[in-house]
Structure formats: structure tokens, C-alpha cells
C-alpha positions in Angstrom: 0.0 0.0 0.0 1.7 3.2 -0.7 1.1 6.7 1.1 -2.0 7.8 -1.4 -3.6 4.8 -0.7 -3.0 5.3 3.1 -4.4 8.9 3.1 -7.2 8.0 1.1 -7.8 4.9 3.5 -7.6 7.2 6.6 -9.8 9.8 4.5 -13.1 7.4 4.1 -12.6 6.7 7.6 -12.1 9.6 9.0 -9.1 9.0 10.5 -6.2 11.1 11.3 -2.4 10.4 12.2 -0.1 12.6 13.8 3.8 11.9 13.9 6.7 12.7 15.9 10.0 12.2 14.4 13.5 12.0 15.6 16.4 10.5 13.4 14.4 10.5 10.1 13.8 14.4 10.6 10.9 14.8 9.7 10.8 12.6 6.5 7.7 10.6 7.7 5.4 13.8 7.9 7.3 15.2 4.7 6.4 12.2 2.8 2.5 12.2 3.8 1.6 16.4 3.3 3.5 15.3 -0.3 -0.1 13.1 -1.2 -3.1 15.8 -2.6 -5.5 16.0 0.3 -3.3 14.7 3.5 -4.1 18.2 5.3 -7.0 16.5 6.2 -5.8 13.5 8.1 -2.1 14.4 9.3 -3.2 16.8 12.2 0.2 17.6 14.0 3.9 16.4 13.4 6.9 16.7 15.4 10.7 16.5 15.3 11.9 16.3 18.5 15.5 15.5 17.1 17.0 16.3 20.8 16.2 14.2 24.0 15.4 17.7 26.0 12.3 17.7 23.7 11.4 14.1 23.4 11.2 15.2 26.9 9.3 17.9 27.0 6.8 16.5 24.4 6.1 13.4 27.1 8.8 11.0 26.8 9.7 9.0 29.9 12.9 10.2 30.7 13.9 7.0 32.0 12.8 5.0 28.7 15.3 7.1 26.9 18.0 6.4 30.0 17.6 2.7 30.1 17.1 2.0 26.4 18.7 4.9 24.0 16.9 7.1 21.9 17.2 4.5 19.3 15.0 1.6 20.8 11.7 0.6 20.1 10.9 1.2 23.5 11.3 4.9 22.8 9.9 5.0 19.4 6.9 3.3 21.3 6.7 6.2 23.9 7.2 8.5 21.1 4.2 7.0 19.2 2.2 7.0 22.8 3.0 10.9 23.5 1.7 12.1 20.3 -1.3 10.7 19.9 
């Protein structure tokens, strides 16, 4: 399924998504608001490339401690926080 087929599927549904982004910089979101008609589904996006902000945004401090920004324990968090 590629990204116009996601929006539209999140479109008929009305369904939204909102990302936040650390290593990939904002490439996620990026990619999405490229598809005609994603304003309506992606509602908020961040890139919270430092841990101060993963932080700030929500992110257990400890997650980041124990596992490193890079785990999927974090990403998880991430994922939790902005939704």
C-alpha cells in the first residue's frame, strides 16, 4: 500500500495520524503532506530530534536512560505521547 492509498484509506474513515519524528527528521510527515488532500488526516507532526524535547513533548525520561533514543521502547513512547 503506498502513502495515497493510506491517506485515502484514513480519508473514508475519517481517521487522522499525527507523527513525531527524531532521526528521520521529519521525513515521515514530509512524505505524507506530499499526497493531494493529506491536510485532512495528518493533524500535528513533530521532530523532536534532541532528548530535552522528546522530553518535554512526554517522553519517559527514563525509557530514553535505560534503552537509548534509538530503541523501540522509545519510538513506542514517542508513538504513545503524540497521539
Amino acid at each position: 500500500m503506498d502513502l495515497t492509498n493510506i491517506v485515502e484509506f484514513l480519508k473514508e474513515r475519517h481517521l487522522t495520524i499525527s507523527t513525531m519524528e527524531s532521526c528521520t527528521g521529519g521525513l515521515l510527515a514530509s512524505l505524507i503532506t506530499d499526497v493531494p488532500g493529506a491536510s485532512s488526516i495528518i493533524k500535528f507532526s513533530a521532530v523532536t530530534y534532541s532528548n530535552e524535547y522528546k522530553i518535554k513533548m512526554g517522553v519517559d525520561k527514563e525509557v530514553i536512560d535505560t534503552y537509548t533514543v534509538y530503541s523501540m521502547e522509545t519510538a513506542k513512547e514517542m508513538a504513545l505521547k503524540i497521539s
